[in-house]
N, C-alpha and C positions, 0 to 999 in steps of 0.2 A: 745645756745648750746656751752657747755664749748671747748670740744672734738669734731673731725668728726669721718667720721661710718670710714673710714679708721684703724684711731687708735684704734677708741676702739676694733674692728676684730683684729688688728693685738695686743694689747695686750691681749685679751684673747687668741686669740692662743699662747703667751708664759706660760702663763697661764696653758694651758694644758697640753705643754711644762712637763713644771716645774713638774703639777700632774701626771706625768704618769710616771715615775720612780718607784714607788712603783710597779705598776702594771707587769712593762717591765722585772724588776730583778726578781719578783717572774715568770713570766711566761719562764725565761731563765733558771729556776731552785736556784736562787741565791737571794732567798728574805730576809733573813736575814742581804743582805748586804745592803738593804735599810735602815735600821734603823744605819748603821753604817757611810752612803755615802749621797750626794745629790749633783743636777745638782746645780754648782753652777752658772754659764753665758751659753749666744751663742754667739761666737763673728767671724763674717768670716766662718760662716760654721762650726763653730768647738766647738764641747759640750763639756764644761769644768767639769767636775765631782770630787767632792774633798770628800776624806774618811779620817777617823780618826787615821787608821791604817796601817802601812806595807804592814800587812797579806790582810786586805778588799783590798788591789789595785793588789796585784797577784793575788785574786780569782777574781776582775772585767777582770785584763788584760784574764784570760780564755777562759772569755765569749764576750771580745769586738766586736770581727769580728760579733756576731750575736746581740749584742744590737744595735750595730748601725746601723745592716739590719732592723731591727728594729723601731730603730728612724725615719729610711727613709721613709718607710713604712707609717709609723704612721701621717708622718709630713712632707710630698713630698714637699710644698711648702718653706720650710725652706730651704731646699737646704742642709743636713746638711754633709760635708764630712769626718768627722771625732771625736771621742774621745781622749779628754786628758786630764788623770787621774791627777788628783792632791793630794799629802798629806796637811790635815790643818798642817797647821803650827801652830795655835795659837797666832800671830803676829797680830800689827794692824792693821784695811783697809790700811793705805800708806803703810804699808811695803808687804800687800797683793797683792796689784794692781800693785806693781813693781815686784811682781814673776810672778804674769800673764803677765806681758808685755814681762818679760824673756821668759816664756814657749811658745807665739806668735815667739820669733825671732828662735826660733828654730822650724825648717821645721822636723826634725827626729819626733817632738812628734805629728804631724799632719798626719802620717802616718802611719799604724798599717803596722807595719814590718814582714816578714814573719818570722817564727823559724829558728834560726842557727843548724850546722847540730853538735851541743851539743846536744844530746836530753837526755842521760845517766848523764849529768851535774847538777846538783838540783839548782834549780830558789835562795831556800834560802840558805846561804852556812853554819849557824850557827841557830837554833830553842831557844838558851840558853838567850835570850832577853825577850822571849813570857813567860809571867807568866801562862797563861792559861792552864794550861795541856789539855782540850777538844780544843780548839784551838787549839794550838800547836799539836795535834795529828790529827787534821783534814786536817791541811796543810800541814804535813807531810806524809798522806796518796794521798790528792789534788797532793802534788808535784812530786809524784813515779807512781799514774795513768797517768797527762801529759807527763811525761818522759816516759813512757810505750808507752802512743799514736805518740809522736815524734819518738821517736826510730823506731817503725812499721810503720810511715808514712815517714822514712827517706830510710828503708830498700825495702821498695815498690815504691820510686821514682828513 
């Protein structure tokens, strides 16, 4: 026996891990972002998810607080405490593995931060980037409903 039952348990459960992204974004409402994102590591508790785009990581940051009730849920024994979103870079593994070592030494990105009391403030400060006019219009409507719910959850506390 190459492998014990130890390993091979615990690499199928990353495994699972890994497959069940697709399933968790569509069940948060935000399935389309699967095809744009994927888990890239777990390191320390901490699900590294890297998207292709700006826009895909402001509509992930929306939904973190509940994907990663989520991951807990799903995957108790991982222990997992947190998401940190990543953009590809399109660099190669060594210059990739030294921005994950970056994004490790910083403790802010290991903590889903609660909203500042900008809530009237727009997440993006300029749309003139996004070629996409359906995209860009979707994130532009994303960003004036959060700003909506901040505002009324700033005004209620």
């Amino acid at each position: 026996m190459l492998f014990d039952k130890r390993f091979v348990e615990k690499a199928h459960e990353y495994t699972k891990l890994f497959d069940s992204w697709e399933d968790i974004t569509a069940k948060n409402g935000i399935a389309a972002a699967a095809a744009h994102s994927r888990i890239k590591d777990i390191d320390r508790g901490i699900l590294l998810v890297e998207m292709d785009h700006p826009g895909w990581k402001q509509i992930l940051q929306t939904k973190q607080s509940k994907l990663l009730n989520d991951f807990r849920l799903r995957f108790p024994e991982m222990d997992i405490s947190g998401i940190s979103l990543i953009l590809d870079s399109g660099k190669p593994p060594q210059e990739e593995e030294a921005k994950v070592e970056n994004i490790e030494k910083r403790t802010e990105s290991r903590v889903i931060e609660e909203p500042t009391d900008r809530a009237d403030e727009p997440a993006i400060q300029s749309y003139d980037a996004i070629e996409d006019e359906d995209f860009k219009e979707a994130l532009k409507k994303l960003g004036q409903t959060v700003a909506e719910r901040e505002k009324a959850r700033c005004n209620n506390a």
